[in-house]
C-alpha positions as a Markdown table, in Angstrom:
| # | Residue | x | y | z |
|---|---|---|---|---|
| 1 | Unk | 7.3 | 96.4 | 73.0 |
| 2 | Unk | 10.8 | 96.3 | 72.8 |
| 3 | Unk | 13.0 | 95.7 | 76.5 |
| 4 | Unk | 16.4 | 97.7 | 77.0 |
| 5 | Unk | 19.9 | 96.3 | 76.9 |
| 6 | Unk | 22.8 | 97.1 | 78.8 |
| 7 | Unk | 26.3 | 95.9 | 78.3 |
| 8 | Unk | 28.7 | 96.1 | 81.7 |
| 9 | Unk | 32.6 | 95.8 | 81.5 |
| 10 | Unk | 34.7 | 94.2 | 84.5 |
| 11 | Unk | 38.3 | 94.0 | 85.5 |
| 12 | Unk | 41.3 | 94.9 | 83.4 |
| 13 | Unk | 40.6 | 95.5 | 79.8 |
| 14 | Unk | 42.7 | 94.1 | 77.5 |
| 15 | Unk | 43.1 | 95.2 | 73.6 |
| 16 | Unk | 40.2 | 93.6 | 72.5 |
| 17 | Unk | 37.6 | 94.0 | 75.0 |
| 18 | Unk | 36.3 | 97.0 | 72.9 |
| 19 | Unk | 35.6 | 94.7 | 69.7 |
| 20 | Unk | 33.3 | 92.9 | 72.3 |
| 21 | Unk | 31.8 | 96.1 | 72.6 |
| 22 | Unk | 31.3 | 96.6 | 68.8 |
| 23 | Unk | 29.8 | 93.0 | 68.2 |
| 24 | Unk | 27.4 | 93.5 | 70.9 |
| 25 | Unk | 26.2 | 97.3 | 69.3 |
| 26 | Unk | 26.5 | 96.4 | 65.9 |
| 27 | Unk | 23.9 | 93.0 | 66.3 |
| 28 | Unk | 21.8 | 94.6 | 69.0 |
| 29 | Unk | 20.8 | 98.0 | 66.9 |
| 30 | Unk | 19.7 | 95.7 | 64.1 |
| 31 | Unk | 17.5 | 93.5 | 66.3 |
| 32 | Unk | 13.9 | 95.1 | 67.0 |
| 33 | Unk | 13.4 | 92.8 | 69.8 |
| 34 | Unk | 16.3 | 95.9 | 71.8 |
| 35 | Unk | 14.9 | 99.2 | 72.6 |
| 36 | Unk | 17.4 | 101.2 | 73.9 |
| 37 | Unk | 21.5 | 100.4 | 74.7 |
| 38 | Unk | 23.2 | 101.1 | 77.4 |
| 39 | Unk | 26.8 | 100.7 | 79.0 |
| 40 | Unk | 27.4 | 101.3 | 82.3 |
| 41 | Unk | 30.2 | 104.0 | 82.7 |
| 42 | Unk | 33.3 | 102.4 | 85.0 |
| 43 | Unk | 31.6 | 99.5 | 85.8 |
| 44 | Unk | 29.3 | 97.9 | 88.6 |
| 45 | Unk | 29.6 | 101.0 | 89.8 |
| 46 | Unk | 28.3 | 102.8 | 87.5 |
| 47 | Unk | 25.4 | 101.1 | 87.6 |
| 48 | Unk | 24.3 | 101.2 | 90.8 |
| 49 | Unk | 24.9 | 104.5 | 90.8 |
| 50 | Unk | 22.5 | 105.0 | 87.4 |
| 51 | Unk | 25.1 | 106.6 | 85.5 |
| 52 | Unk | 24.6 | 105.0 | 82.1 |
| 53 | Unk | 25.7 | 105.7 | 78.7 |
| 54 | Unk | 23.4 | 105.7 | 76.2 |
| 55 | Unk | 24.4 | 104.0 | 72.8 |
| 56 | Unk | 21.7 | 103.3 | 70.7 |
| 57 | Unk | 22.2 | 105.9 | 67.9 |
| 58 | Unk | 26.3 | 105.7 | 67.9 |
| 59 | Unk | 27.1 | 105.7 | 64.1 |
| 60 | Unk | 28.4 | 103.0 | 62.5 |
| 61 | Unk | 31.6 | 104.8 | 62.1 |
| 62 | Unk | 32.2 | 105.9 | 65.6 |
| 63 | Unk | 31.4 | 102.0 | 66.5 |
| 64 | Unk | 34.3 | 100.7 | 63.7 |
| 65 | Unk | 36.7 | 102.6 | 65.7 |
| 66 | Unk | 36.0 | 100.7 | 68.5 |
| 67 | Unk | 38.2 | 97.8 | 67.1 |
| 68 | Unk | 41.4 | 100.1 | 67.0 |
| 69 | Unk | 40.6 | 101.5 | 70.2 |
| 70 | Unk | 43.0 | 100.4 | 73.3 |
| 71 | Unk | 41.3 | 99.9 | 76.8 |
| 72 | Unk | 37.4 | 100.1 | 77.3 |
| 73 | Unk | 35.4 | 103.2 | 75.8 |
| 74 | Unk | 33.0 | 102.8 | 78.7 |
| 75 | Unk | 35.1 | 102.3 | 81.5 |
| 76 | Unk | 35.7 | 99.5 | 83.8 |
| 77 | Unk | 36.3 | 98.0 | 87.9 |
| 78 | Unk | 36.8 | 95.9 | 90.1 |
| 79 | Unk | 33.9 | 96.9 | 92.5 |
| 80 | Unk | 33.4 | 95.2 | 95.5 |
| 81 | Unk | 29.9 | 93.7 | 95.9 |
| 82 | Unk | 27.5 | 92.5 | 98.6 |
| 83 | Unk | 24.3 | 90.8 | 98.9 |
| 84 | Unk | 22.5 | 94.3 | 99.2 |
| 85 | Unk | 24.0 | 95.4 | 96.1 |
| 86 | Unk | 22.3 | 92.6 | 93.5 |
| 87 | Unk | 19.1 | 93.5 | 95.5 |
| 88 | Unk | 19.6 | 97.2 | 94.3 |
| 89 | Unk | 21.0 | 96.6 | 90.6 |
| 90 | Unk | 17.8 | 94.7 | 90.3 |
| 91 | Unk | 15.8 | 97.5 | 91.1 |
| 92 | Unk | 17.5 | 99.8 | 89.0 |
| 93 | Unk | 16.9 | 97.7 | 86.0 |
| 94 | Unk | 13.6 | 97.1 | 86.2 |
| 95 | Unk | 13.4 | 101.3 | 86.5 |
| 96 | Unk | 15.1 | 101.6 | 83.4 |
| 97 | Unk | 13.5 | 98.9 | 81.2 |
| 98 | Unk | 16.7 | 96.7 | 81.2 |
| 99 | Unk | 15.9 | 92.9 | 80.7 |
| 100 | Unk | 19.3 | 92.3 | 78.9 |
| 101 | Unk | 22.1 | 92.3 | 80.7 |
| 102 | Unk | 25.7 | 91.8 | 79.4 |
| 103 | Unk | 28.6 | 91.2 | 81.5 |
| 104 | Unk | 31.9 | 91.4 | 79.7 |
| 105 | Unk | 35.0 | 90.0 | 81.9 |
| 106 | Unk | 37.0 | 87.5 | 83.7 |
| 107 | Unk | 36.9 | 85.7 | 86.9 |
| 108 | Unk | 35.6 | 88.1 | 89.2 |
| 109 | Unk | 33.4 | 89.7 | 86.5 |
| 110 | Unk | 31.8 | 85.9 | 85.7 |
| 111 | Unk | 31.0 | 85.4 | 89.4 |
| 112 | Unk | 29.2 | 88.8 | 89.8 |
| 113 | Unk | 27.4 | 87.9 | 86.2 |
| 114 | Unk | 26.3 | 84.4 | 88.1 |
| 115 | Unk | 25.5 | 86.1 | 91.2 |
| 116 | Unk | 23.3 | 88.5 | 89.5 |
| 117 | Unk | 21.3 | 85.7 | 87.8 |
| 118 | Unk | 20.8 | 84.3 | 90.9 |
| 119 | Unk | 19.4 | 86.6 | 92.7 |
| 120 | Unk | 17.0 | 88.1 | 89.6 |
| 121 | Unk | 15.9 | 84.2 | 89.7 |
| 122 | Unk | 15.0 | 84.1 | 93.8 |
| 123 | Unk | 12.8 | 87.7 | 93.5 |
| 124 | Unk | 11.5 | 86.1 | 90.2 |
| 125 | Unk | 12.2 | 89.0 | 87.9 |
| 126 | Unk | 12.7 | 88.6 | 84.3 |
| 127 | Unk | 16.0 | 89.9 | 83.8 |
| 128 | Unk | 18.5 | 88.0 | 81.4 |
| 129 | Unk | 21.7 | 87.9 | 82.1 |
| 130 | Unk | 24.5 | 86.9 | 80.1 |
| 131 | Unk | 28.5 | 86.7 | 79.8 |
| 132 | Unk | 31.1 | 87.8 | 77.7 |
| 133 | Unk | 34.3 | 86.2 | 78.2 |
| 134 | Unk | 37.2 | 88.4 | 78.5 |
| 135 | Unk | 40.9 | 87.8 | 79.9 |
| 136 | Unk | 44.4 | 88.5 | 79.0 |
| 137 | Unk | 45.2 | 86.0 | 81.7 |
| 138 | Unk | 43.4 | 83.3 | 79.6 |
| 139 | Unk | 42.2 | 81.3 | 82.9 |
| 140 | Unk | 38.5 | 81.2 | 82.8 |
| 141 | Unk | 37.1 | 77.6 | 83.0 |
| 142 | Unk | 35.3 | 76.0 | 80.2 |
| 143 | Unk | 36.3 | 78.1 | 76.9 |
| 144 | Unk | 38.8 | 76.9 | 75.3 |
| 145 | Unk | 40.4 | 80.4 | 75.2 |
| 146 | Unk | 39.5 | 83.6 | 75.9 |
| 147 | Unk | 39.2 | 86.9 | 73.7 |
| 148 | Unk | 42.3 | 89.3 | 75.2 |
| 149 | Unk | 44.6 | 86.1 | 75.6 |
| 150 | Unk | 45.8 | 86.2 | 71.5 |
| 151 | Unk | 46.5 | 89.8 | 71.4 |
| 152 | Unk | 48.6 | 89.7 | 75.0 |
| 153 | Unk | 50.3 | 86.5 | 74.0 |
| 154 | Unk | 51.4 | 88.0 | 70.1 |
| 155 | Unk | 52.9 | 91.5 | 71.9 |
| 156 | Unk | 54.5 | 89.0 | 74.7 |
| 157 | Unk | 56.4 | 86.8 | 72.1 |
| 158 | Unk | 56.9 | 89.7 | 69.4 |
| 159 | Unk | 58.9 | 91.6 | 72.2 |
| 160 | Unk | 60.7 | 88.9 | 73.9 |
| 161 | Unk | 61.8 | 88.0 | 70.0 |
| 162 | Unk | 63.3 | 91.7 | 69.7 |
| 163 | Unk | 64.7 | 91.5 | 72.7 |
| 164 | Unk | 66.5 | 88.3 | 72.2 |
| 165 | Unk | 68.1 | 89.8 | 68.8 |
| 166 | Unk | 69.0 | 92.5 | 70.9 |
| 167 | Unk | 70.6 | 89.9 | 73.5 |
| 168 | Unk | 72.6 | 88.0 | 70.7 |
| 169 | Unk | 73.9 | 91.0 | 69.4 |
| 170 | Unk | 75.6 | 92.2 | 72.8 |
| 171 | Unk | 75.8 | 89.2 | 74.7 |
| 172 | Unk | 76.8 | 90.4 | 77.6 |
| 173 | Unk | 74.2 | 89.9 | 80.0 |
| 174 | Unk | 71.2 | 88.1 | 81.7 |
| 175 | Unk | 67.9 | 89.4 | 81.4 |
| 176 | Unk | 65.0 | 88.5 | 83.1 |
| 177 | Unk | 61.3 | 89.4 | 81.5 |
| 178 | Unk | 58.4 | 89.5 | 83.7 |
| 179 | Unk | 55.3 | 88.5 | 81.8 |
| 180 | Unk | 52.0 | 89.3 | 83.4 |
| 181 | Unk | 49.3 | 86.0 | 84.5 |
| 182 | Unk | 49.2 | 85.6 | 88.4 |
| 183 | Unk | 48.2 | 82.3 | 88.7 |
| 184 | Unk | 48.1 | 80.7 | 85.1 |
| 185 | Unk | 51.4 | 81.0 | 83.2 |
| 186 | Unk | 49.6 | 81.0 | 79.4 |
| 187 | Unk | 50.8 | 84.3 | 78.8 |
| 188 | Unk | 54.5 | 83.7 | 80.4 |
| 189 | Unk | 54.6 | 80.2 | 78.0 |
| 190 | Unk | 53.6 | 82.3 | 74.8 |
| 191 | Unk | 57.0 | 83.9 | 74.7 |
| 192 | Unk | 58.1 | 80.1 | 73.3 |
| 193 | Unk | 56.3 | 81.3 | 70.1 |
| 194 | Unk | 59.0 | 84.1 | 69.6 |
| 195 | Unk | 61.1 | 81.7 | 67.4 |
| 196 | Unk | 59.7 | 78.3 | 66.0 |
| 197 | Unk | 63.3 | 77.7 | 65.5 |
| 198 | Unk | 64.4 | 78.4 | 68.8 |
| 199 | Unk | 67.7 | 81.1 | 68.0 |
| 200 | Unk | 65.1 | 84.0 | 69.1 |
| 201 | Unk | 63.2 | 82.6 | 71.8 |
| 202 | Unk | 63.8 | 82.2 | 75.1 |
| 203 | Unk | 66.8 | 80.3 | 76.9 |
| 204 | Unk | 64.4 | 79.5 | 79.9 |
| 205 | Unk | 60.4 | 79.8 | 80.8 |
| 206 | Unk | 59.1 | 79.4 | 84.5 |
| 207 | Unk | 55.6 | 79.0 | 84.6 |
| 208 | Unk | 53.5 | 79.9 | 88.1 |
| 209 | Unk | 52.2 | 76.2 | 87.4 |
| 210 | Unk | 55.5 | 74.9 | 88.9 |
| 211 | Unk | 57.0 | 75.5 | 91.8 |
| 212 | Unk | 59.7 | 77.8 | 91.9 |
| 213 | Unk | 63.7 | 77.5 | 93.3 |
| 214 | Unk | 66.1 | 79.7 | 92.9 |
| 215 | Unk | 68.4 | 77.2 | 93.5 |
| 216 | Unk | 67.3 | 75.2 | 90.5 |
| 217 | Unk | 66.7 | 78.6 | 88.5 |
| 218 | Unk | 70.4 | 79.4 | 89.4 |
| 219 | Unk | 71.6 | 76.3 | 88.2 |
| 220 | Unk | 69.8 | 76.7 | 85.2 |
| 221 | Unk | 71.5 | 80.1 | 84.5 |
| 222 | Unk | 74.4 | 78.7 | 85.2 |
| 223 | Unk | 74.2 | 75.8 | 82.4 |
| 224 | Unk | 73.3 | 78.1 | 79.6 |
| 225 | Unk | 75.9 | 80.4 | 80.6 |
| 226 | Unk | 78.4 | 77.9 | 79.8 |
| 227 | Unk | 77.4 | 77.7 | 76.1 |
| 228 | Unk | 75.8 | 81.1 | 75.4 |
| 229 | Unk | 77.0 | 84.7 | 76.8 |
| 230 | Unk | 74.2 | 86.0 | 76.7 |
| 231 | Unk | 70.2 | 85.0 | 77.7 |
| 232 | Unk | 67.1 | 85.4 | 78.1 |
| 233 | Unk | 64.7 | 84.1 | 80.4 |
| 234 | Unk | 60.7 | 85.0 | 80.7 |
| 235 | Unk | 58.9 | 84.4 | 84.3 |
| 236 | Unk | 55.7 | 84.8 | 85.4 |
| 237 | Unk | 54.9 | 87.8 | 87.9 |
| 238 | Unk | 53.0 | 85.0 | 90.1 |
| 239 | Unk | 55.7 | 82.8 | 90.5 |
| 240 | Unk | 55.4 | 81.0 | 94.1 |
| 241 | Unk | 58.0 | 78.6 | 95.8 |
| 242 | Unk | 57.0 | 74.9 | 97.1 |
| 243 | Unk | 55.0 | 76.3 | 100.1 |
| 244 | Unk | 53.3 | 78.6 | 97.8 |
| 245 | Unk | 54.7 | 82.0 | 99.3 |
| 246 | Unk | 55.2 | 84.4 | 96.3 |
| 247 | Unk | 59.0 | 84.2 | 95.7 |
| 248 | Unk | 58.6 | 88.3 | 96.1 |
| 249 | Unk | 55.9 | 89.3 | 98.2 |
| 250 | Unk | 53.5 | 91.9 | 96.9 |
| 251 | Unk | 53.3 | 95.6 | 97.4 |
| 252 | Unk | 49.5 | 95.5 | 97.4 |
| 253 | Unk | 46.6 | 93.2 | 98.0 |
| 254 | Unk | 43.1 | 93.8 | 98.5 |
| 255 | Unk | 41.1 | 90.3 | 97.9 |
| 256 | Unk | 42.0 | 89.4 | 94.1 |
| 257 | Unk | 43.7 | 92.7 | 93.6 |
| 258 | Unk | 47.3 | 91.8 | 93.7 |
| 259 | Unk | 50.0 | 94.3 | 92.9 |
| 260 | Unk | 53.0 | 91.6 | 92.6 |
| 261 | Unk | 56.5 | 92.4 | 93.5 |
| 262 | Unk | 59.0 | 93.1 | 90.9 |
| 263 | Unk | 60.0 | 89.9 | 90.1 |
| 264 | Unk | 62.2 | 90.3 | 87.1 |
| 265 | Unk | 65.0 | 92.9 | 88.9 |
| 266 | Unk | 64.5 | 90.0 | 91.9 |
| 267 | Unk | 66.0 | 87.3 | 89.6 |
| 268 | Unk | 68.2 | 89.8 | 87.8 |
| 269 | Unk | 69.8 | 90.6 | 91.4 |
| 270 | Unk | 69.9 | 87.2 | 92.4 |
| 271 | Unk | 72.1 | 86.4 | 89.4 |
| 272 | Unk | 74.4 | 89.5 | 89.9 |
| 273 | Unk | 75.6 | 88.2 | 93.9 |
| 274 | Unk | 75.0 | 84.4 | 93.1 |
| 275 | Unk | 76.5 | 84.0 | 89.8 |
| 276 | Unk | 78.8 | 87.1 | 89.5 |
| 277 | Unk | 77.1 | 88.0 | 86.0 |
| 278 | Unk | 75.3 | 90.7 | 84.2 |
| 279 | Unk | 72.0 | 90.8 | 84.8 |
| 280 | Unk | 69.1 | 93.0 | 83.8 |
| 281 | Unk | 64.8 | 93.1 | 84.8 |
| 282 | Unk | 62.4 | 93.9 | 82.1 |
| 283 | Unk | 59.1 | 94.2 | 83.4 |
| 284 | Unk | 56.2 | 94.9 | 79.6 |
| 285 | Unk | 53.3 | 94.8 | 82.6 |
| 286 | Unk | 50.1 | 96.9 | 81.2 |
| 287 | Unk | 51.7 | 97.8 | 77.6 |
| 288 | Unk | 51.2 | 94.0 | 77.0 |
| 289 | Unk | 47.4 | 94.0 | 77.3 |
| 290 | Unk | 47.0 | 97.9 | 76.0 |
| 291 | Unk | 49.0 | 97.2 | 72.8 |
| 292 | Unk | 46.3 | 97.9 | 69.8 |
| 293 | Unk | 49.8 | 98.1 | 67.1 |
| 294 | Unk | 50.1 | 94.0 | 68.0 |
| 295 | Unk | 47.0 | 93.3 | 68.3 |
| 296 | Unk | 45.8 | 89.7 | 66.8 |
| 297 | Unk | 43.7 | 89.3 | 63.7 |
| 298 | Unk | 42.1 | 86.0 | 65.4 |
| 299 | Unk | 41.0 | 87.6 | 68.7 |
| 300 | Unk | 39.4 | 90.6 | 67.2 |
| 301 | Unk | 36.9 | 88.5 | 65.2 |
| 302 | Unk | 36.8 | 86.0 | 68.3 |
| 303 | Unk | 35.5 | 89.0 | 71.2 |
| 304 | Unk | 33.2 | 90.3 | 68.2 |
| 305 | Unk | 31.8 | 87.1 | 67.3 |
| 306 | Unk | 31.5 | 86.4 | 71.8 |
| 307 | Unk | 30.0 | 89.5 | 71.6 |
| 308 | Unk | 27.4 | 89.1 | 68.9 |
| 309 | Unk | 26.6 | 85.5 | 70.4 |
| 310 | Unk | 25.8 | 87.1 | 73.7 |
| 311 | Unk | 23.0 | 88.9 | 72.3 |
| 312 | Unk | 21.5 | 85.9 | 70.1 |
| 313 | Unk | 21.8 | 84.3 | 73.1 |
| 314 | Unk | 19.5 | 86.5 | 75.7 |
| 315 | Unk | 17.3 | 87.2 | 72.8 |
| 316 | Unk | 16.6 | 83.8 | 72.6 |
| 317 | Unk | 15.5 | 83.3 | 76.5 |
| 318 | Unk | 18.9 | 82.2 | 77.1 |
| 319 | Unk | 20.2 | 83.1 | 81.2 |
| 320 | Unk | 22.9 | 82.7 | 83.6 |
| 321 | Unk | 25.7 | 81.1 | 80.8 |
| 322 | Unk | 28.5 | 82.5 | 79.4 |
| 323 | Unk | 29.3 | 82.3 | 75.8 |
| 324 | Unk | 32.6 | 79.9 | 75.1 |
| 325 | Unk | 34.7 | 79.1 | 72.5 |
| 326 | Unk | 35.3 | 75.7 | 71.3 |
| 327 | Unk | 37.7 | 74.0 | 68.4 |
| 328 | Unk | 36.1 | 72.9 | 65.7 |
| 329 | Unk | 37.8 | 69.5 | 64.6 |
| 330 | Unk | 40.3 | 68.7 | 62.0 |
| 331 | Unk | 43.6 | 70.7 | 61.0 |
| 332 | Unk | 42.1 | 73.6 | 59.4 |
| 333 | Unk | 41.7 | 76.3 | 62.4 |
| 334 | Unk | 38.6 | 77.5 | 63.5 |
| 335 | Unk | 35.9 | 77.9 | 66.5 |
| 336 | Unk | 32.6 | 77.5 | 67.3 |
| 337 | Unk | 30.4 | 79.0 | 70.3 |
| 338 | Unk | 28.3 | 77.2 | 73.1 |
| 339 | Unk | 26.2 | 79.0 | 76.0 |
| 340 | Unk | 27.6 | 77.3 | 79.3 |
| 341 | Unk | 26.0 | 77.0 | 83.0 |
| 342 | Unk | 27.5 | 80.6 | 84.5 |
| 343 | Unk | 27.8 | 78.0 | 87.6 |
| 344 | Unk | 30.6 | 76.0 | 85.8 |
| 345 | Unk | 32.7 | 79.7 | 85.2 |
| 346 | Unk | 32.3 | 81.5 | 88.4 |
| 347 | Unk | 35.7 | 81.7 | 90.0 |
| 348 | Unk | 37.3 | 78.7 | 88.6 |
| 349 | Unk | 41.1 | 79.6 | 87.7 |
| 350 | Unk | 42.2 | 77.4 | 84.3 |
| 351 | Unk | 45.9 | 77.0 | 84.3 |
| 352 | Unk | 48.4 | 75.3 | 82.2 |
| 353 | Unk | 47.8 | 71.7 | 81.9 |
| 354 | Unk | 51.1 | 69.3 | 81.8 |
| 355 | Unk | 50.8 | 68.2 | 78.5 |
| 356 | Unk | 51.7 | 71.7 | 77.9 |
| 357 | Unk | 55.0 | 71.7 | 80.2 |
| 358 | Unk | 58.3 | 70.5 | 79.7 |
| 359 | Unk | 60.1 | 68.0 | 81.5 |
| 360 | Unk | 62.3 | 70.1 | 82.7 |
| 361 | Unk | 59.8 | 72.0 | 84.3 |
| 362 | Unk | 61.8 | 75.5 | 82.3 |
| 363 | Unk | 60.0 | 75.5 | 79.4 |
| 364 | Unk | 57.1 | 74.1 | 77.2 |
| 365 | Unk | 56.2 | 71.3 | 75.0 |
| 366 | Unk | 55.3 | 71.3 | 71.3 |
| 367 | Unk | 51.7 | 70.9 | 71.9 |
| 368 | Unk | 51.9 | 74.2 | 73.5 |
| 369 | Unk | 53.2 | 75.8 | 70.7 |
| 370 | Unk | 50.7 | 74.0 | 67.8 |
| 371 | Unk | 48.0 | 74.9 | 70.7 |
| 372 | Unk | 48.4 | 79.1 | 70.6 |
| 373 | Unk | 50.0 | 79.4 | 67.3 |
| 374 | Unk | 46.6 | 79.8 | 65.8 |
| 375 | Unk | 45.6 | 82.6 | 68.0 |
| 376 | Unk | 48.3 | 85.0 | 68.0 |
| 377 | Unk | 48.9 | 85.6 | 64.5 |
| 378 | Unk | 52.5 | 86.1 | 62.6 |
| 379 | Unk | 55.1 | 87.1 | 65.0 |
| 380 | Unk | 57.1 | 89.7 | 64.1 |
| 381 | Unk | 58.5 | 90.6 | 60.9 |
| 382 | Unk | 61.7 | 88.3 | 58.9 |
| 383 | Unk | 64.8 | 89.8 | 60.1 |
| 384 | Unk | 68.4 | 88.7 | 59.0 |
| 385 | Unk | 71.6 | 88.0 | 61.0 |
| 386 | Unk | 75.1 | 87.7 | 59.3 |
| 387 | Unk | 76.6 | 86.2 | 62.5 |
């Protein structure tokens, strides 16, 4: 007899989270081991309160437009759970027939995925439960990047390489763009792959890796100011100062839920009265993680390959992992998946490693660049400057 699968989304979605969705459907309606499929609509949520969506006879062509599709077609949160609440989900699928169960996420979503494992393993029921990884942020632990990371980091350096053509063409001003990240600057140090050659990239990078100044961010300024009139300079929202107080504090905060402060008109302001210059905030926020129109090639067949993998993988017996990605070796590009202990994921932040920041502590390194290259795709189309 065949057992029921349901697939769960967590956390912000990004513009591939939805090809995650496709790889799981399309593999799972071919596999006669899978009765019926189910998503849980918005979430955790949604599941405890039995409000599923039933997917098993989608056609093919609705499910190919899930790869075009920005956001999550079945909803997403960032539910708040306790003890009581695994205890619950548990019953509700074993009501349903559910011994498959898909978690598709980041940090938060991971640790609810492990959590869930856990406690199906105390009550000794025979659930499976896997995870999908999933993050614009590209800090879970263990993969060597994540599916939503490509796609965030190709609209981050395609924009800040318009902008600065926009910059050099009136330079008259400052500006300051805030990339999205928190803790882990992957997405802010993307905006290096703008221009290989360095005309259209940025003048400055501050990563939430290092600990910020504004004294050495205005001396910064200040230096390329004396050889360029106008620049650009990308920072992350998270950035922190040496005591690790957010250089702005935030609006909102409810455990990881951090609305950050507007960073980018800070700095802009901060060079207006310090420096006596133009200055100017640019803030992308969710467009950069929503964009479907810069989406890269690399991470759509990455989150339907993570996707696919996680069903092979609880079809197999396989419980409590996640599925990662790994390099294959040589020059040539190209992954390969492992299962990993769920354990080694849950709630461990993967940030910028130093190999992968300048001296300077403004910028990034060349092995930053030949390390996301691959994921993001071309960058923009050939432009053409007479000056």
């Amino acid at each position: 007899m065949a057992d029921n699968l349901i697939v769960i989304h967590g956390g912000g979605p990004t513009a591939v989270i939805n090809s995650s969705l496709y790889g799981v459907l399309t593999f799972a309606k071919k596999d006669e081991r899978v009765g019926k499929i189910y998503a849980a609509k918005n979430g955790t949520g949604g599941l405890l309160k039995e409000d599923f969506i039933d997917l098993t006879d989608v056609s093919d062509e609705r499910l190919e437009l899930l790869k075009q599709t920005p956001g999550t077609a079945i909803g997403t949160s960032r539910d708040p759970l306790e003890k009581e609440d695994y205890e619950k989900m548990i019953d509700i699928l074993l009501k349903h027939g559910i011994k498959y169960v898909l978690f598709n996420g980041g940090n938060g979503t991971m640790d609810t995925c492990g959590k869930l494992c856990e406690a199906c393993k105390k009550l000794g029921k025979d659930i499976y439960v896997m995870g999908i990884p999933k993050t614009m942020d590209n800090d879970l632990a263990i993969t060597d990047h994540s599916p939503g990371f490509g796609s965030a980091a190709r609209y981050i350096a395609t924009s800040v390489r318009e902008l600065c053509f926009d910059v050099e063409s009136l330079p008259i001003h400052v500006v300051v763009v805030e990339a999205s990240g928190r803790n882990a600057g992957w997405i802010t140090a993307a905006s290096a792959l703008a221009d290989k050659e360095g005309r259209y990239a940025p003048d400055l990078i501050y990563l939430p890796e290092v600990p910020f100044s504004e004294e050495r961010f205005l001396e910064d300024v200040r230096e390329k100011l004396k050889t360029k009139k106008g620049i650009v300079v990308v920072v992350s929202e998270g950035l922190s100062d040496k005591e690790g107080k957010p250089i702005v504090k935030p609006i909102f905060q409810v455990g990881r839920a951090t609305y950050f402060g507007d960073i980018s008109s800070h700095l802009a302001n901060l060079v207006i009265k310090e420096l006596g210059y133009k200055a100017r905030g640019e803030k992308p926020g969710l467009l950069g993680r929503a964009s479907i129109t810069l989406q890269s090639e690399i991470d759509v067949e990455e989150a339907i390959l993570v996707g696919i993998e996680a069903v092979k993988a609880v079809l197999n017996g396989e419980n409590g992992k996640m599925i990662a990605l790994s390099r294959n070796e040589g020059n040539e590009y190209g992954v390969h998946t492992t299962a990993v202990d769920i354990k080694d994921v849950m709630m461990f932040e993967k940030k910028l490693p130093e190999n992968f920041i300048n001296e300077s502590k403004n910028g990034v390194t060349e092995d930053f660049i030949k390390w996301c290259e691959p994921l993001v795709g071309k960058i923009g189309n050939e432009m053409v400057s007479f000056k």
